[in-house]
TORVEXFI-137704 format. One line per field, with one value per residue (C-alpha): residue in three letters; residue number from 1; x, y, z. Coordinates in steps of 0.001 Angstrom, whole numbers, plus 524288, in hexadecimal, padded with zeros to 5 digits. Each point is the difference from the previous one (the first is absolute). Layout:
BEGIN
gutor	[ALA	...]
dodo	[NUM	...]
u	[X	...]
v	[Y	...]
w	[Z	...]
***
This chain:
BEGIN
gutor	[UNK	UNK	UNK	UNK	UNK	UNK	UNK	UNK	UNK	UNK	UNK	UNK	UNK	UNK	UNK	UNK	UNK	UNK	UNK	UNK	UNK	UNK	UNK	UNK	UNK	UNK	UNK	UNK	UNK	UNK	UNK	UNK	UNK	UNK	UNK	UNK	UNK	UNK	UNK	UNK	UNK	UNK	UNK	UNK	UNK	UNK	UNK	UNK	UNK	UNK	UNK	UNK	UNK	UNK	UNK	UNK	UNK	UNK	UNK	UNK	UNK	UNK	UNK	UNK	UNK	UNK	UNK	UNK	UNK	UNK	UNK	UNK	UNK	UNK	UNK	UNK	UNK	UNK	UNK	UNK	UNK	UNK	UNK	UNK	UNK	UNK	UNK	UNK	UNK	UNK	UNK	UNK	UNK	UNK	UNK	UNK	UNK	UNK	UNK	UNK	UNK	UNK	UNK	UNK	UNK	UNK	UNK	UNK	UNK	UNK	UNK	UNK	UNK	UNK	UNK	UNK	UNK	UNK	UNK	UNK	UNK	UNK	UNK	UNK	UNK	UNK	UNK	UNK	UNK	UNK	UNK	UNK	UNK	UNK	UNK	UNK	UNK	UNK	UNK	UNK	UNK	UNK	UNK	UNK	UNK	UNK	UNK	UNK	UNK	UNK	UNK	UNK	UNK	UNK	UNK	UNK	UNK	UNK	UNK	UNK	UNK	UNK	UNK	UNK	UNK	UNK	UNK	UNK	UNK	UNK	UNK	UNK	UNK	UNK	UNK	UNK	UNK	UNK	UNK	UNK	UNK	UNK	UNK	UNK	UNK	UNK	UNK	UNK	UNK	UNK	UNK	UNK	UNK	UNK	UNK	UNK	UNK	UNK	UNK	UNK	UNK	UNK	UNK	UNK	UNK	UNK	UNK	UNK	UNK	UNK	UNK	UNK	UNK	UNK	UNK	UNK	UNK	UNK	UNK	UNK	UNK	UNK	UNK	UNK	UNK	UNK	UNK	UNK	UNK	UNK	UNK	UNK	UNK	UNK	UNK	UNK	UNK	UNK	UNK	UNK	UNK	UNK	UNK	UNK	UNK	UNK	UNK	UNK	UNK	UNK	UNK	UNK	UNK	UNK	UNK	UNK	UNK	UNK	UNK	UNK	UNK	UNK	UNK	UNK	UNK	UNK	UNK	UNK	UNK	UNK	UNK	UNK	UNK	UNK	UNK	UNK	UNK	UNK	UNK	UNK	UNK	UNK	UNK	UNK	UNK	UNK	UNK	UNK	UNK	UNK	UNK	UNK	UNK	UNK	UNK	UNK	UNK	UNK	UNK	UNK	UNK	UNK	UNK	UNK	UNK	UNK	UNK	UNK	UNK	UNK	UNK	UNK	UNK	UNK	UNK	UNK	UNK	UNK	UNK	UNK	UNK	UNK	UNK	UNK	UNK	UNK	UNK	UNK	UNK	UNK	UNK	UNK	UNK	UNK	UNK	UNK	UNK	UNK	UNK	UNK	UNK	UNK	UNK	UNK	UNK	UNK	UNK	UNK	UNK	UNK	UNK	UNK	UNK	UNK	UNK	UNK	UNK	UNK	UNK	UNK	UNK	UNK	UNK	UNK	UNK	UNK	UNK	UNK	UNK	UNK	UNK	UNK	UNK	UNK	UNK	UNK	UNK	UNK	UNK	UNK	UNK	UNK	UNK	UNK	UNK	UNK	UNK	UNK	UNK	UNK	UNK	UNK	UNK	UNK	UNK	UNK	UNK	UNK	UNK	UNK	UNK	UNK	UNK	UNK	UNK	UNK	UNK	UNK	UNK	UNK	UNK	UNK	UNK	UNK	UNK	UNK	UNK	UNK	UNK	UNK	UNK	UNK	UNK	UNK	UNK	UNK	UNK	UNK	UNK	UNK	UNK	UNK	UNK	UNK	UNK	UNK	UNK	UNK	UNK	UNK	UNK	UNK	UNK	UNK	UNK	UNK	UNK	UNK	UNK	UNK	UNK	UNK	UNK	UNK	UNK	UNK	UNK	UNK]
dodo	[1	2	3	4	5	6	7	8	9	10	11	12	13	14	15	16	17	18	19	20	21	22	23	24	25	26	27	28	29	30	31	32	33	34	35	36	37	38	39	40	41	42	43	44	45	46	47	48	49	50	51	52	53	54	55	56	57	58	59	60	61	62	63	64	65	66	67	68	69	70	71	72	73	74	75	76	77	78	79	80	81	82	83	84	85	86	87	88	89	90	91	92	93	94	95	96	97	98	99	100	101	102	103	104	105	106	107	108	109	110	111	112	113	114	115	116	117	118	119	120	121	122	123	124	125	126	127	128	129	130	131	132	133	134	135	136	137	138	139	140	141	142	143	144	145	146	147	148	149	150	151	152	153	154	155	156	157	158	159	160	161	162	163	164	165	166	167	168	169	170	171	172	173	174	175	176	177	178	179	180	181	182	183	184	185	186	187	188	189	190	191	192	193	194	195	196	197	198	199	200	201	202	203	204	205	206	207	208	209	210	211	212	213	214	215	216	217	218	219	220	221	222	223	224	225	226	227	228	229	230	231	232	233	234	235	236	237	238	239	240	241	242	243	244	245	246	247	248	249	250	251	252	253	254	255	256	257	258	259	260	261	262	263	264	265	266	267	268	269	270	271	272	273	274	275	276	277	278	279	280	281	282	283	284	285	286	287	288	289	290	291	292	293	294	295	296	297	298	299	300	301	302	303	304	305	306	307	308	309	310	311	312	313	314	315	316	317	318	319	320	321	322	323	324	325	326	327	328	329	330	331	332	333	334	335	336	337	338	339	340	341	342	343	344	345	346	347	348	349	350	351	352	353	354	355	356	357	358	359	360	361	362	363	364	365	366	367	368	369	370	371	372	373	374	375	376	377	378	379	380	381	382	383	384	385	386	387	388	389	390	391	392	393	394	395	396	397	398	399	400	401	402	403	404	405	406	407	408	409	410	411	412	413	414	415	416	417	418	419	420	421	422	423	424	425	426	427	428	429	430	431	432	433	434	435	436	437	438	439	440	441	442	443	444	445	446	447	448	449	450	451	452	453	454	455	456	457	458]
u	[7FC02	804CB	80093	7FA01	80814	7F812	7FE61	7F38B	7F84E	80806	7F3AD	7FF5B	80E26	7FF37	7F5F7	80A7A	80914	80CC8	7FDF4	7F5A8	80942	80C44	7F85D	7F9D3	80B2B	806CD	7F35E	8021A	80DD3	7FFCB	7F4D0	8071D	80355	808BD	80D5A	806A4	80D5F	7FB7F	7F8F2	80B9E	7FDA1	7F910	7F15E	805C5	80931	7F6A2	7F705	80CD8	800F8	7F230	80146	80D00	7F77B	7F9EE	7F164	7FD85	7F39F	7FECE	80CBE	80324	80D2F	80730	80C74	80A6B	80BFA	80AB0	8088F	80B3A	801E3	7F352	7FD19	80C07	7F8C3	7F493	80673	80930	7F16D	7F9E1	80CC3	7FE5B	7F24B	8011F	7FB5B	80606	8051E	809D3	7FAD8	7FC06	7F299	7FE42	80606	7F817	7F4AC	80494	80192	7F27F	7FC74	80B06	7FB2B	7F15D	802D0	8078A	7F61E	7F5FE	7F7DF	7F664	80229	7F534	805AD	7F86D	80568	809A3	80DBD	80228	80075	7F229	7FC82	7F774	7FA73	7F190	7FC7B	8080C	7F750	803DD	7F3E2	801EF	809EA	7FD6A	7F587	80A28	7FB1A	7F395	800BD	807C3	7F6AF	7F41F	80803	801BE	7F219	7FE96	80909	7FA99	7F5EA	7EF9E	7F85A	806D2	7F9B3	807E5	7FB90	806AE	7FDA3	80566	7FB9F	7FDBB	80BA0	80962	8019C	7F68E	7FBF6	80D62	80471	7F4AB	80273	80E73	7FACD	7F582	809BB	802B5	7F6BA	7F36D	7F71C	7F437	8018B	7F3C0	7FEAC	7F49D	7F873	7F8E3	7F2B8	7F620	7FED3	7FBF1	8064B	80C41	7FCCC	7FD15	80D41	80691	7F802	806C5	80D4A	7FCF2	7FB03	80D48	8075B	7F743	7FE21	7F0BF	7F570	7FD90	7F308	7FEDD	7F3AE	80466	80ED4	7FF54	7FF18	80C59	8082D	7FC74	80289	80EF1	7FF56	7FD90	808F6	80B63	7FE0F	80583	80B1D	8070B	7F943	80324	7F40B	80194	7F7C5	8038B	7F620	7FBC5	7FB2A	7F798	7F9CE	7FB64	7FD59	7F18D	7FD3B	802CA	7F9A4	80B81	80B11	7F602	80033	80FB0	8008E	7F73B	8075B	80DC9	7F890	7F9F8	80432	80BE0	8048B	80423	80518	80C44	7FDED	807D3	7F74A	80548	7F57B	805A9	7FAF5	8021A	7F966	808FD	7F634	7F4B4	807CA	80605	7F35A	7F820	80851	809A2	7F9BB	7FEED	7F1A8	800D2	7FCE6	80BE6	7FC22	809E6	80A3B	8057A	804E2	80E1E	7FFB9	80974	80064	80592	804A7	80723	80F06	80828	80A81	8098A	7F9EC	7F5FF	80F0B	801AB	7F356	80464	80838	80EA0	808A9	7F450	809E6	7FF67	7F828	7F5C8	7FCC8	7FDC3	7F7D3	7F823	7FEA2	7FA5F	7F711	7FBC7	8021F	801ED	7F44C	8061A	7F717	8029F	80F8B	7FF94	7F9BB	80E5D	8073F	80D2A	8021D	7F95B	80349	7FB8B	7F6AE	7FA1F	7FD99	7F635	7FBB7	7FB35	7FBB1	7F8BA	7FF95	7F76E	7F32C	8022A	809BF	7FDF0	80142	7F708	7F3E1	80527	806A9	7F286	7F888	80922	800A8	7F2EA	7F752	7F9BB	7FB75	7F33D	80147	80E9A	7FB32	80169	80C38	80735	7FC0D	809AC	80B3F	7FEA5	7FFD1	80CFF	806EC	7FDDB	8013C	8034B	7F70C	7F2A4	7FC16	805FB	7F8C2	7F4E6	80039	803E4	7F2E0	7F738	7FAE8	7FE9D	80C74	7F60E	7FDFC	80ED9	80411	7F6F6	804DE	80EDA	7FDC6	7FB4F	80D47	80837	7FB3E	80273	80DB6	7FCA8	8041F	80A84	7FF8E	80ADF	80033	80AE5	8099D	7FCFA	7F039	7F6A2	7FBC5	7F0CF	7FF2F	809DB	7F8A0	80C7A	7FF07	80450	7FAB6	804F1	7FDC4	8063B	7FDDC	80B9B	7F5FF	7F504	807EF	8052C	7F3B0	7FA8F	80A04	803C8	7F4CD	7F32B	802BD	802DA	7F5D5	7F69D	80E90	804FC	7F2DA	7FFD2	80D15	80878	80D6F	8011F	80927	80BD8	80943	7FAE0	80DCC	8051B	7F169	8040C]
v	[2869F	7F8E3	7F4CF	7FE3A	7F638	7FB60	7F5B2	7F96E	7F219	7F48F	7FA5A	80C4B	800CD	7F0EA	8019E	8059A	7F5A8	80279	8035B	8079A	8076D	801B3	8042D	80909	805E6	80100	80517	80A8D	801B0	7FF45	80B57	80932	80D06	806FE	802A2	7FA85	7F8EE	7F35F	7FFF8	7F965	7F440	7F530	7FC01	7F1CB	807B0	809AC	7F37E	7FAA8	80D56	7FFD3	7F0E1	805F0	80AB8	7F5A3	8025E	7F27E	7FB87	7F55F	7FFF2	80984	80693	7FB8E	7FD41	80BFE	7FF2B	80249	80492	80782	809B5	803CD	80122	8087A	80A13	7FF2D	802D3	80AC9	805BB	7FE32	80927	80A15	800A0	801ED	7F0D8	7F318	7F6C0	7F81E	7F22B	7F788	7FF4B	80F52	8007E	7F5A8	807C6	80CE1	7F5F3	7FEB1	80D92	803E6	7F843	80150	80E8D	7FD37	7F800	805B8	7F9FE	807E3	7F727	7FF86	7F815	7FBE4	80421	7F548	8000F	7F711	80265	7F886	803C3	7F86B	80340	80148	8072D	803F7	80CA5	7FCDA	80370	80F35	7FF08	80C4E	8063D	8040D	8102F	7FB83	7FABA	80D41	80832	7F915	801AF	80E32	80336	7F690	80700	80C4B	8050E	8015D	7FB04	7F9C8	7F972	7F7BC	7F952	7F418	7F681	7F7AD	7F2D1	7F534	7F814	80C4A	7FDF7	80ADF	7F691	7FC71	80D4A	80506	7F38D	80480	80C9D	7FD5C	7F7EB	8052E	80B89	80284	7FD0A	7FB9E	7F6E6	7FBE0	7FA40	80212	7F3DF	7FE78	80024	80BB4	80A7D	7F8D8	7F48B	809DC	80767	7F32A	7FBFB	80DB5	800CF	7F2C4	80686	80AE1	7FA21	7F795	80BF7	807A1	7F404	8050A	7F992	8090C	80259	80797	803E1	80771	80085	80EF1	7FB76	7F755	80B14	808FB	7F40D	800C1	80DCA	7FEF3	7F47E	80A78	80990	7F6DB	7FB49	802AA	7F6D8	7F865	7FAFD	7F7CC	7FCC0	7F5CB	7FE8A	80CC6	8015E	7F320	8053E	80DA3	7FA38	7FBFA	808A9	80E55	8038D	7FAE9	808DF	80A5B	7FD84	7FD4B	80DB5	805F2	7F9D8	805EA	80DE1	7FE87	7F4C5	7FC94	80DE7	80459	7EF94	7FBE0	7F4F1	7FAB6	7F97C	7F819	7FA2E	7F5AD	7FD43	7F6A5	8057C	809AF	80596	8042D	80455	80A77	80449	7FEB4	80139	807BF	80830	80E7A	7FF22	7F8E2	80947	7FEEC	80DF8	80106	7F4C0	7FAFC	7F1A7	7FB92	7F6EC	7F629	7F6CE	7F31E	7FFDE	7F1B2	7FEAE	802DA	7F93C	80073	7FE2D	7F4AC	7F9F6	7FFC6	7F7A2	7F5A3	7F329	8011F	7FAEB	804E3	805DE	80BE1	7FCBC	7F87C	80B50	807C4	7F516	7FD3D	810CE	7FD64	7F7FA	80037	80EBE	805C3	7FA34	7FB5F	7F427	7FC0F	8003D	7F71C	7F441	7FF6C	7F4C1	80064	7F092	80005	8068A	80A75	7FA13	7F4ED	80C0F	80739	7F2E2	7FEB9	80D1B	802D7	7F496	7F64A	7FB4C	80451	80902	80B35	80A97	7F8B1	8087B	80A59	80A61	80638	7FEEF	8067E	80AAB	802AB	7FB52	80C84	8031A	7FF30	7F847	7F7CD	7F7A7	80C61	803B3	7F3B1	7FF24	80DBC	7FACB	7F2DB	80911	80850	7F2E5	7FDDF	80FD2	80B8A	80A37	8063A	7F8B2	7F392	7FE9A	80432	7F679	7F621	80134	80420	80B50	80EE4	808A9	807DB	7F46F	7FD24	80D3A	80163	7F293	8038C	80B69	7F8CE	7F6C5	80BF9	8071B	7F34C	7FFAA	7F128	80681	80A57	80681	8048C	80BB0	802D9	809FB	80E8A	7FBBA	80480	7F379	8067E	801CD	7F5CD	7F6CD	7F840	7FA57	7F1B4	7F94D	7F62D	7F8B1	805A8	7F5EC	7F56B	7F31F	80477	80120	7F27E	7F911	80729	7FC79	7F1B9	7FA3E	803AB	7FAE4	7F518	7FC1A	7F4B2	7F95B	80155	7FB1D	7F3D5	7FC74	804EA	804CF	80F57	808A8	7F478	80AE6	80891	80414	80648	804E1	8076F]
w	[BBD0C	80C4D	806B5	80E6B	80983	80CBE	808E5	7FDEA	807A5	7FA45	7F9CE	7F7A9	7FC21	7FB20	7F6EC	7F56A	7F8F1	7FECB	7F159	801D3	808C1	7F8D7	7F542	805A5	8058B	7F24E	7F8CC	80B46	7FD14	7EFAC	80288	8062E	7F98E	8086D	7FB4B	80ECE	80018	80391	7F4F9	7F8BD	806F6	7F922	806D3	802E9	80822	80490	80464	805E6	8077A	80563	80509	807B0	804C2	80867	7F5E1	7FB54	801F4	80ADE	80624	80BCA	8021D	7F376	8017B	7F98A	7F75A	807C4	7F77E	8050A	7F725	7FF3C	80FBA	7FF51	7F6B0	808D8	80B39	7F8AE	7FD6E	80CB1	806D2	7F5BC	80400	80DC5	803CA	806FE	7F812	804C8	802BC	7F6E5	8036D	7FF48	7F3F9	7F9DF	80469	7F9DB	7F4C0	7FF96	7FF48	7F73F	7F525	8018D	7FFA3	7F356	7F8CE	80335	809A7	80B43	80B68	80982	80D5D	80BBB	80D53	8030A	80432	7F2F9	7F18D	7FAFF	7F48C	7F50D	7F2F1	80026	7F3AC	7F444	7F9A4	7EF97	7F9A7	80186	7F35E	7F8F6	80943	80A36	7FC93	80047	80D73	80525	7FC21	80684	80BC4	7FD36	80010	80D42	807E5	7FC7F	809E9	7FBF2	7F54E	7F4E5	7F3F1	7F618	7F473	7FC61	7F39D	7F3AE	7FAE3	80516	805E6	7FF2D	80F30	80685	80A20	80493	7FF7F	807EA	80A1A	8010E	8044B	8092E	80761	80CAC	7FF05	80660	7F4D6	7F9B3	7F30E	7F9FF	7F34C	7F938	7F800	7F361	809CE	7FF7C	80C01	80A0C	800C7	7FF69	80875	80A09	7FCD7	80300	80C11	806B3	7FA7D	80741	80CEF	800DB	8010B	808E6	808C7	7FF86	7F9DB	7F514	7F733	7F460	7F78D	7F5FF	7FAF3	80376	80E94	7FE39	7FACE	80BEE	809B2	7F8D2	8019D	80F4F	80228	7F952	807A4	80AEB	7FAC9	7F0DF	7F914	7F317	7F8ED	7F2D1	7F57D	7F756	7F492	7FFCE	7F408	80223	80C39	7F8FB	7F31F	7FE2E	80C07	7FF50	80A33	80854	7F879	80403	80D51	7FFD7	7FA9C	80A80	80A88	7FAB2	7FF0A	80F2F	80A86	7F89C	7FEDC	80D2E	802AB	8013A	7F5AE	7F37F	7F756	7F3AB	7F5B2	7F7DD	7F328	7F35A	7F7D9	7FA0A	7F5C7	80B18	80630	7F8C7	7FA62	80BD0	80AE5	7FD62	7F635	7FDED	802FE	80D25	80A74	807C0	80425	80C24	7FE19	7F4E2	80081	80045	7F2FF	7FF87	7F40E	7FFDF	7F03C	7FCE0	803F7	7F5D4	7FABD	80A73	80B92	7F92F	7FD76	80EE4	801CC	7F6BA	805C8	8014B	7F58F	7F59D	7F345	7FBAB	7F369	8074C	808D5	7F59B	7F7EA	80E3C	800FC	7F1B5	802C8	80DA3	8014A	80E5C	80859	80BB9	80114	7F078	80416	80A73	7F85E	7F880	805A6	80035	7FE79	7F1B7	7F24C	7FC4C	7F63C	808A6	80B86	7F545	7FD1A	80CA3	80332	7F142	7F976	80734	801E2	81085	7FE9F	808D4	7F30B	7F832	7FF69	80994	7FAF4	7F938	80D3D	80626	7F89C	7F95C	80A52	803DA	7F280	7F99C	7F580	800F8	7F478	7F5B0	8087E	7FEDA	7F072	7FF6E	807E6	7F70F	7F3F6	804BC	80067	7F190	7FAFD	8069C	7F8D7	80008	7F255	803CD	80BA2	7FB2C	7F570	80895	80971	7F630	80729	7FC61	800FE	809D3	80895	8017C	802BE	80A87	8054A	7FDDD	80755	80C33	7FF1C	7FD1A	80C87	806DA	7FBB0	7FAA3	7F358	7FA52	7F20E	7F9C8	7F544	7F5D2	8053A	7FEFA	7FEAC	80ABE	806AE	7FFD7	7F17A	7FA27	7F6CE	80112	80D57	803C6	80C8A	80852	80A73	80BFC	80A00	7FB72	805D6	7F86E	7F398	80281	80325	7F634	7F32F	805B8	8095C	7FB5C	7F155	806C2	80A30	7FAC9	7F9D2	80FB0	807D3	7F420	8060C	7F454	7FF36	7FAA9	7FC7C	7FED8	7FDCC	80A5F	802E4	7F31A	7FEE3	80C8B]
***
């Protein structure tokens, strides 16, 4: 986590509001997890701090708080250190640094006898995925070919992970569409020819992996593919070729190549399985899981209680994207109003996409998840969809390997054998849509109010 400080144009420092700004900045500060002793102060203060620093947006060389006392301490500082400090002026400078050293803040200036400094970006989505991030820049900095695997569901924030990381690096980052191989490919090779400069032309995907493989052994090269499993789904000739490239050009490269993917359940059994001929390098697999309870907390407006982070964990889970539709200027009650409980609200009829799009038959899928609401055994949900006990186990089994759903067994029983076992659903927006908004639909599109008590429901 940190916050990046530079000087940019005017016209792109004024496109932020002022609340967009101090927001940001406190969603930075309310996120941090380091144990420092500034962290005592409040993030009004902290904001307060920031504007002194001379980082507001739009104004240039902010005017400091002279405060006596205070310029004494910095100066006290600035002669144990070794540095001048004895005007005013320097001392409001060491000011500066002082407290953006205290906070927190890497401070990027442009070569100018003045302190200038401006907020252009303030990174907050990372909450949570900070170890993700580090180790991506492990395997970067390390020298020859590196493969990592990266992927969770939808909305779990792969993309703006993997943008964080590209930044600043010599890369490649394609993202792969729900088109077949050659428009793809067409789209990969106009990627590819804007970083090379050259107009580039490929036949055959295998000739666009040994063009990467060539342009690496130039320069280290970072090449990302978002949608991986999209791109190597209905053609498998192109994981064939991927895999050919690793074994040959890609092997003696100086390349780091990260393939993205949503779908969580191909790619465990295709991808990453035992059976995948990953004969000379194994991937680096890093799963995005959901945020849990703490960090999901940090996502959520200020001022939120105690209680209603917990009730919005409850239902809403810890998908970065779900988290951010709370606003903090309405109850608790009218927020999953808005994001559930209407006609257009953005939850609706999204939660089941998100998670069960890749499989065969979603209809049989959701009729299980539906069932779990009402009873949480093999009988009762059998019962409840009128299909064979055979039929359901098979189906539970796909949802248990995706992690969609948990069973529980008595203590001291074997979870393999236990006739005793009670399933749940794992994912907390599922079980929510699930138990309160699919009952509900045809009442909610007719215009009808539901669930008046949704609160003590809760």
């Amino acid at each position: 986590m940190r916050l990046i400080a530079l000087e940019p144009k005017r016209q792109q420092a004024n496109h932020l509001g002022s609340g967009n700004f101090q927001r940001a900045l406190r969603d930075f500060f309310l996120a941090r997890r380091d144990k420092t002793a500034d962290q005592r102060r409040s993030a009004s203060h902290k904001i307060k701090i920031v504007r002194n620093l001379g980082l507001s947006l739009g104004f240039r060389n902010a005017p400091m708080n002279n405060d006596r006392h205070q310029l004494r301490h910095i100066q006290e500082r600035a002669v144990a250190d070794g540095r001048p400090g004895n005007s005013a002026r320097q001392a409001r400078m060491l000011k500066r640094e002082v407290l953006a050293e205290e906070i927190g803040v890497v401070v990027l200036p442009l070569p100018s006898n003045r302190v200038r400094f401006h907020i252009l970006r303030v990174i907050v989505e990372l909450v949570g995925r900070e170890g993700k991030l580090d180790s991506l820049e492990k395997s970067w900095a390390a020298s020859g070919f590196r493969f990592a695997v990266l992927y969770g569901v939808h909305r779990c924030g792969k993309t703006k992970l993997l943008s964080e990381f590209v930044r600043e690096k010599n890369g490649i980052f394609f993202s792969a569409q729900k088109l077949n191989w050659f428009m793809n490919l067409r789209v990969f090779e106009k990627t590819v020819s804007a970083y090379s400069g050259e107009e580039e032309k490929f036949e055959r995907w295998k000739d666009a992996f040994a063009r990467i493989g060539k342009l690496a052994k130039e320069k280290r090269l970072l090449l990302v593919i978002d949608n991986f499993s999209d791109l190597i789904s209905d053609e498998h000739s192109i994981f064939s070729d991927f895999k050919n490239a690793m074994e040959n050009e890609w092997r003696s490269a100086d390349l780091f190549v990260v393939a993205s993917s949503s779908k969580v359940f191909f790619t465990e059994t295709e991808i990453l399985s035992e059976n995948t001929a990953f004969s000379i390098h194994r991937p680096q697999v890093v799963k995005l899981e959901e945020l849990d309870y703490l960090d999901a907390a940090k996502l959520l407006p200020e001022g939120t209680s105690t209680e209603n982070k917990v009730r919005y964990y409850g239902c809403l889970g810890g998908i970065p994207e779900y988290l951010k539709l709370v606003d903090g200027k309405l109850s608790f009650e009218e927020n999953i109003r808005n994001i559930f409980l209407t006609p257009n609200a953005p939850l609706f009829e999204a939660p089941p996409m998100v998670f069960l799009d890749e499989l065969r038959e979603p209809s049989f899928y959701n009729s299980i998840l539906y069932a779990l609401s009402k009873g949480s055994r093999i009988n009762e949900i059998v019962n409840e969809t009128g299909e064979s006990s055979t039929k359901v186990n098979k189906y539970l089994m796909t949802l248990l390997q995706m992690q969609i759903v948990g069973r529980d067994v008595p203590f001291g029983e074997e979870n393999k054998t236990s006739r005793k076992g009670i399933y749940t659903v794992n994912t907390k927006s599922l079980a929510f849509w699930f138990r309160f908004v699919l009952p509900h639909q045809a009442d909610i599109v007719c215009g009808k109010e539901v669930l008046p008590n949704l609160s003590e429901e809760i």
